[in-house]
MDAnalysis code that builds the backbone (N, CA, C; Angstrom):
import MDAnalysis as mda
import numpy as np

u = mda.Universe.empty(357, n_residues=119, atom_resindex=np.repeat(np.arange(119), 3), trajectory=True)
u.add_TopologyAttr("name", ["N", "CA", "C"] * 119)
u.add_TopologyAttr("resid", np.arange(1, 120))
u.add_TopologyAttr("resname", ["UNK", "UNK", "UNK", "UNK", "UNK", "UNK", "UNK", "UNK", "UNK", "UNK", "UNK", "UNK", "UNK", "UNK", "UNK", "UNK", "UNK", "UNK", "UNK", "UNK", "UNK", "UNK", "UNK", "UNK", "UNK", "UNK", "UNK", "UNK", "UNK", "UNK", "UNK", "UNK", "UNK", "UNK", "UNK", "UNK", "UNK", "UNK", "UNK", "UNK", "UNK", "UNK", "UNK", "UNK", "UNK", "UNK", "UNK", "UNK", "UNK", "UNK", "UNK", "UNK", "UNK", "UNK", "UNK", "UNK", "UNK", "UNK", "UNK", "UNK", "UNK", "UNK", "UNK", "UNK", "UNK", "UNK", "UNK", "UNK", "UNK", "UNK", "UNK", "UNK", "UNK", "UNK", "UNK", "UNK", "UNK", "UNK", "UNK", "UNK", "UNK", "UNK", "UNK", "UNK", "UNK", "UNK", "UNK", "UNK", "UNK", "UNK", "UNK", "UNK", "UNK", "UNK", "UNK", "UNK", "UNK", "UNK", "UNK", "UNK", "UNK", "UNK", "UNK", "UNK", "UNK", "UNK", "UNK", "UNK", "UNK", "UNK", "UNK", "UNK", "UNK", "UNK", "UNK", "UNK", "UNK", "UNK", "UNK"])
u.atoms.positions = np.array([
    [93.412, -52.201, 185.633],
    [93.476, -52.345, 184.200],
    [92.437, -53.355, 183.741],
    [91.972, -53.068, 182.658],
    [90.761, -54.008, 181.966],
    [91.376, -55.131, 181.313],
    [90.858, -56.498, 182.094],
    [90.960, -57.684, 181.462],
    [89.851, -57.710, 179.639],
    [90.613, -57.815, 178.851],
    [90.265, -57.990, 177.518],
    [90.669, -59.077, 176.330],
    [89.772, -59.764, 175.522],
    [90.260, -60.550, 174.554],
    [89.833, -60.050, 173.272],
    [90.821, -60.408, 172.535],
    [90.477, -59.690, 171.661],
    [90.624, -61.203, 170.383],
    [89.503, -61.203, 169.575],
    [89.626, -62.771, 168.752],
    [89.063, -61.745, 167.416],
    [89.595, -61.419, 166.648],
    [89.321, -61.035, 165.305],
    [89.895, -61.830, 164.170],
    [89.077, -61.888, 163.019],
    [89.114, -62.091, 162.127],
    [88.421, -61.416, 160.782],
    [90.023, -60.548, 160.467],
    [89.803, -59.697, 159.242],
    [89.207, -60.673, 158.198],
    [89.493, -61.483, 157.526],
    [89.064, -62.100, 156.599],
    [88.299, -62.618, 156.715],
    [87.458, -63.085, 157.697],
    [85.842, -63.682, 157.962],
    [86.496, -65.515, 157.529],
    [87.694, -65.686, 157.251],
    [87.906, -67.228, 156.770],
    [88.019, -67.690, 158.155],
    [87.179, -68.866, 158.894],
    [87.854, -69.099, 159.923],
    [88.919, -70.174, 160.036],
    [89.136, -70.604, 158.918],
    [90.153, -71.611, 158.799],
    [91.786, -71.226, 159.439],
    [92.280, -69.937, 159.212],
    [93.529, -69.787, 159.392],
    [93.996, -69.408, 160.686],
    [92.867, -69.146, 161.486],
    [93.009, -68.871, 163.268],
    [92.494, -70.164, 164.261],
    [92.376, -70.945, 163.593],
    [91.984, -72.824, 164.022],
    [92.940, -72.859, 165.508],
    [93.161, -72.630, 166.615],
    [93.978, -72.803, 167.465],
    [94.927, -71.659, 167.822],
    [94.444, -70.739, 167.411],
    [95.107, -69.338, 167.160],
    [94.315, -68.024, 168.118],
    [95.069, -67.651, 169.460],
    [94.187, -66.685, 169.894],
    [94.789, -65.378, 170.561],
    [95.111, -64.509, 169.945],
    [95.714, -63.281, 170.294],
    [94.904, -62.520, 171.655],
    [95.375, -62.533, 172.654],
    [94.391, -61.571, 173.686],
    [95.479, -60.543, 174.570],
    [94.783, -60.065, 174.694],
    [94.772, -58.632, 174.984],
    [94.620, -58.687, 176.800],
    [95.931, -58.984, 177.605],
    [95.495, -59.068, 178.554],
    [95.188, -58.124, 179.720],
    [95.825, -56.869, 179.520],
    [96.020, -55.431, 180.088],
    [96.100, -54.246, 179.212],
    [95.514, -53.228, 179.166],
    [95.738, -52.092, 178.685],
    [95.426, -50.860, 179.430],
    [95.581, -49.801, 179.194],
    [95.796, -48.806, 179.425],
    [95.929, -47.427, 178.338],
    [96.214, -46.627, 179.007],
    [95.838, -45.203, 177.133],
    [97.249, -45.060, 176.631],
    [98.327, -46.182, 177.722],
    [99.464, -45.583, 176.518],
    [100.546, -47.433, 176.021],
    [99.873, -48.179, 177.185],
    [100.649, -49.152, 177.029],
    [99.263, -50.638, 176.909],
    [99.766, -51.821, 176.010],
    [99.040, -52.346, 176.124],
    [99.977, -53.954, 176.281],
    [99.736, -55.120, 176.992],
    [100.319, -56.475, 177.265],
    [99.355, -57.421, 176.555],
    [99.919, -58.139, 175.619],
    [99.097, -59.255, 174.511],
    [99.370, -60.514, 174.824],
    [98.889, -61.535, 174.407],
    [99.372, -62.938, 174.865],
    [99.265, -63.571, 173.211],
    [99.925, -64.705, 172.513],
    [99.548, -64.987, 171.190],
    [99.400, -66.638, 171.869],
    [98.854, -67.304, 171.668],
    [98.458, -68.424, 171.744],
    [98.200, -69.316, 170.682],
    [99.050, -70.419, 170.356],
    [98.371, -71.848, 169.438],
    [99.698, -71.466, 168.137],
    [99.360, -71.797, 167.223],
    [100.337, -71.760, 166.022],
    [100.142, -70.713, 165.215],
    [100.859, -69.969, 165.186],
    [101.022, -68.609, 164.579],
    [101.430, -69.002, 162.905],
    [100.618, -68.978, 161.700],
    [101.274, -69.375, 160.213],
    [100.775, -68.323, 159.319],
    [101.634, -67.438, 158.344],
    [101.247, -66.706, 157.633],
    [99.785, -66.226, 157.725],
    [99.214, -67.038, 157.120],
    [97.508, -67.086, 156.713],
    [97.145, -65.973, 158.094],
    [97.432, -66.987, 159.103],
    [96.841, -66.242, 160.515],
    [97.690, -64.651, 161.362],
    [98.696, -64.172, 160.822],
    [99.461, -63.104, 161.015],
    [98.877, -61.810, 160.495],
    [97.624, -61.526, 159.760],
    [96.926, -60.137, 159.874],
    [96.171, -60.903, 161.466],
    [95.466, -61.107, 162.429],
    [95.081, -61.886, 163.259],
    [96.001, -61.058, 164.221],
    [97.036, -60.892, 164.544],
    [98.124, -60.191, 165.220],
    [97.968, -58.422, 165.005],
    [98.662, -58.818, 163.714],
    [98.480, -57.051, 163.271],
    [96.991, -56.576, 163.185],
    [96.163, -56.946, 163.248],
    [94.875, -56.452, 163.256],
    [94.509, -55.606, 164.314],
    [95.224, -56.627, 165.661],
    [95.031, -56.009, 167.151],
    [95.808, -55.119, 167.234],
    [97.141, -55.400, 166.961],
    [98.358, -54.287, 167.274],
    [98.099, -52.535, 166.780],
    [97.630, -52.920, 165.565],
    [96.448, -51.766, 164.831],
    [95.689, -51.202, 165.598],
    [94.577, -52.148, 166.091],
    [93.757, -50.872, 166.862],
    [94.026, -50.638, 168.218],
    [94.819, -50.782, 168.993],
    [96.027, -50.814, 170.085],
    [96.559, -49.491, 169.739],
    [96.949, -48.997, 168.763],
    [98.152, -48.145, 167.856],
    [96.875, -47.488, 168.101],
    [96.062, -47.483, 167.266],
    [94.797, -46.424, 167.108],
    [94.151, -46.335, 167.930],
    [93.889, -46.952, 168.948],
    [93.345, -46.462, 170.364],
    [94.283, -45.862, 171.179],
    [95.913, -45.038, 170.442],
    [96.383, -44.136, 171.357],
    [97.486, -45.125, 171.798],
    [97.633, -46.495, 172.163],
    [98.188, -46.598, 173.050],
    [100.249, -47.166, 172.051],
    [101.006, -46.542, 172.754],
    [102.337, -46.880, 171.786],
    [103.474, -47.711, 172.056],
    [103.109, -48.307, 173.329],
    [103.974, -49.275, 174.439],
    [103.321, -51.042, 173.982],
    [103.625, -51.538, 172.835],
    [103.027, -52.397, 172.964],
    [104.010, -53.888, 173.616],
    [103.916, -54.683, 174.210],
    [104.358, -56.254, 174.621],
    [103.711, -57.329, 174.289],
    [104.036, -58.172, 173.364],
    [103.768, -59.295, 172.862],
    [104.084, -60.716, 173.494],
    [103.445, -61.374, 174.351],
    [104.192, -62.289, 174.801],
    [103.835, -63.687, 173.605],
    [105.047, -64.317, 173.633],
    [104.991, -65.230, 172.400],
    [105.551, -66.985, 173.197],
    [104.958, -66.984, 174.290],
    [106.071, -67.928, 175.126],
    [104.810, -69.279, 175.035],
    [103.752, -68.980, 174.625],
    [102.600, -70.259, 174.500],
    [102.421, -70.235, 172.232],
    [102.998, -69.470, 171.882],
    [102.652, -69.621, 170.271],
    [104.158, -70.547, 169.805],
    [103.201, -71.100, 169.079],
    [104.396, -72.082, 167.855],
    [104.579, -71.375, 166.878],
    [105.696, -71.409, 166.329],
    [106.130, -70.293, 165.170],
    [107.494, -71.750, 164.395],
    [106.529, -72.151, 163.233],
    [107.366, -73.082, 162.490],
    [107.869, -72.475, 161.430],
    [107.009, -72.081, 160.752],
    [107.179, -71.088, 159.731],
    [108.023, -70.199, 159.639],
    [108.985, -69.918, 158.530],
    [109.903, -68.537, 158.708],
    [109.258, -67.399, 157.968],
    [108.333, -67.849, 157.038],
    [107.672, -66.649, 156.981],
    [106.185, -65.742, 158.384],
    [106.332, -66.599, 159.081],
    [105.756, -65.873, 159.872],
    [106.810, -64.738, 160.825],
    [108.162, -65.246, 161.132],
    [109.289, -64.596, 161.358],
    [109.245, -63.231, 160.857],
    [108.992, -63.323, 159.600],
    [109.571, -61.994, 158.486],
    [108.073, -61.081, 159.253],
    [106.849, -62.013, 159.285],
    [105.352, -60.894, 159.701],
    [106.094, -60.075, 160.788],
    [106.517, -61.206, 162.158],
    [107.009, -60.339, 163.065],
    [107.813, -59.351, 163.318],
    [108.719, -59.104, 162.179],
    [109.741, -58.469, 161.707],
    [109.081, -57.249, 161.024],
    [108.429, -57.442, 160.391],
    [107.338, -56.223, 159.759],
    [106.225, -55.871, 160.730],
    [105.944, -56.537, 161.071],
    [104.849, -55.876, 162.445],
    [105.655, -54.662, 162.997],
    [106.614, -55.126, 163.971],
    [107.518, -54.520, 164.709],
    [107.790, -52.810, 163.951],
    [108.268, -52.786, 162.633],
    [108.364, -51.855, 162.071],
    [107.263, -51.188, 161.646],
    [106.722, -51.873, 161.062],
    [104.949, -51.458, 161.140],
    [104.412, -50.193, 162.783],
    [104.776, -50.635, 163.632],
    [104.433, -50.451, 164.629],
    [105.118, -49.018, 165.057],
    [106.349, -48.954, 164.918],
    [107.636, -47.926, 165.038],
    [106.841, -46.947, 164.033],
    [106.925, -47.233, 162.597],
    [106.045, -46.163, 161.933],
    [105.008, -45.481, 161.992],
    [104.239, -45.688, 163.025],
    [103.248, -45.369, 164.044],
    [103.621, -44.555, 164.750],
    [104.940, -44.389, 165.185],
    [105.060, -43.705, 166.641],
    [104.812, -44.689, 167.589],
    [105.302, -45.975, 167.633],
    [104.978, -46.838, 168.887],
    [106.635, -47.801, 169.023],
    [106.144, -48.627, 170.290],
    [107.454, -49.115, 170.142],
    [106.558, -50.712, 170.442],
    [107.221, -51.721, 169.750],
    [106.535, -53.784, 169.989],
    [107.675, -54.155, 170.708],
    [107.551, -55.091, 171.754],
    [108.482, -55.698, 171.993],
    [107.977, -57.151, 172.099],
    [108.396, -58.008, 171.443],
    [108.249, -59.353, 171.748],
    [109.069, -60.232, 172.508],
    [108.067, -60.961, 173.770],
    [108.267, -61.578, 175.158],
    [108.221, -62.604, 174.857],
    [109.455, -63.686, 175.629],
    [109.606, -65.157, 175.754],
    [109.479, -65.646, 174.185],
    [110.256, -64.962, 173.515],
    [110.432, -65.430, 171.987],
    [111.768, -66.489, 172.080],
    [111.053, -67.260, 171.032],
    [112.239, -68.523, 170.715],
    [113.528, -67.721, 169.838],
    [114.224, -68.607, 169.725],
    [115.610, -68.578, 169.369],
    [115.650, -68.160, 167.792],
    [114.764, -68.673, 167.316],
    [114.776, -68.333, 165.360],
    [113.758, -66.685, 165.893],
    [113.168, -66.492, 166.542],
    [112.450, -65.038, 166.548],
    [113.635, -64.074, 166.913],
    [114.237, -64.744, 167.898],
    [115.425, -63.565, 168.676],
    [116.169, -63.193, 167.496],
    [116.634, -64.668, 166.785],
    [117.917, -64.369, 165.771],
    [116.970, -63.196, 164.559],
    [116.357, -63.743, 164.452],
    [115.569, -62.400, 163.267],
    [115.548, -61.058, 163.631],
    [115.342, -60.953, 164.936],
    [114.966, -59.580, 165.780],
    [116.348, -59.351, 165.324],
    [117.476, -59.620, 165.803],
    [118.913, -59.104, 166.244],
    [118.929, -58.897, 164.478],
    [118.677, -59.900, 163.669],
    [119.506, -59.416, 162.495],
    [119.054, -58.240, 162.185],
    [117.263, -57.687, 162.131],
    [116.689, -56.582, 161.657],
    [117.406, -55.423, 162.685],
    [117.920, -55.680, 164.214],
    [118.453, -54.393, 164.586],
    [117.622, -54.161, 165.164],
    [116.871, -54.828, 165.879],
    [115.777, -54.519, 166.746],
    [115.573, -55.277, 168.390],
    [115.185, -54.585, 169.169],
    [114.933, -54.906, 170.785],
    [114.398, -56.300, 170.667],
    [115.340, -57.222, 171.287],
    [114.123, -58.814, 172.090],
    [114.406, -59.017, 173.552],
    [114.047, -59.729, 173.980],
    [113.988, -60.101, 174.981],
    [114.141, -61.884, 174.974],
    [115.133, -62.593, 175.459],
    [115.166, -63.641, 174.879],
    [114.311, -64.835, 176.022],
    [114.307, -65.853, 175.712],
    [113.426, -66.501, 176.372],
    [114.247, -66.879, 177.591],
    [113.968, -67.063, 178.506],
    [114.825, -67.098, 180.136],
    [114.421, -68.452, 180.612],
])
């Protein structure tokens, strides 16, 4: 499998990905494994979905998010992950987010959706 990073920025601002690095550590044509790194805050959450996007559009519908090195203070970044996830399903794909904290799990469970809790 191809080692890949993937550092985009839709908005060309580089202010809101300051410590922020989504990569892409395995893929394949149907499944792909992500890593989110540094502090995940609104501003920087298209940064996520950007990749998950062309992941989705390069075919592949198995996506894994590992979230066990990102800070997530924010509850509106919660709600992104919460809409990603569905975002993603409406695709025809399935997100699962790895080594998520305790305010991510509780959001997951309330929306009715798969986590995996941190071990």
């Amino acid at each position: 499998m191809a080692q890949l990073a993937s550092r985009t920025n839709p908005s060309g601002d580089p202010a809101p990905f300051v410590g922020l690095e989504v990569a892409t550590l395995n893929a394949d044509t149907l499944r792909a494994s992500l890593r989110v790194t540094g502090t995940l805050v609104p501003a920087g959450a298209g940064l996520l979905t950007s990749v998950l996007r062309t992941h989705i559009a390069g075919g592949r519908r198995y996506l894994r998010v590992d979230l066990a090195q990102a800070r997530i203070d924010d509850p509106a970044i919660i709600e992104a992950l919460v809409d990603a996830r569905h975002a993603v399903a409406a695709l025809g794909g399935m997100l699962v987010f790895e080594n998520a904290g305790p305010r991510v799990v509780d959001a997951m469970r309330q929306a009715s959706l798969f986590v995996r809790a941190d071990t």
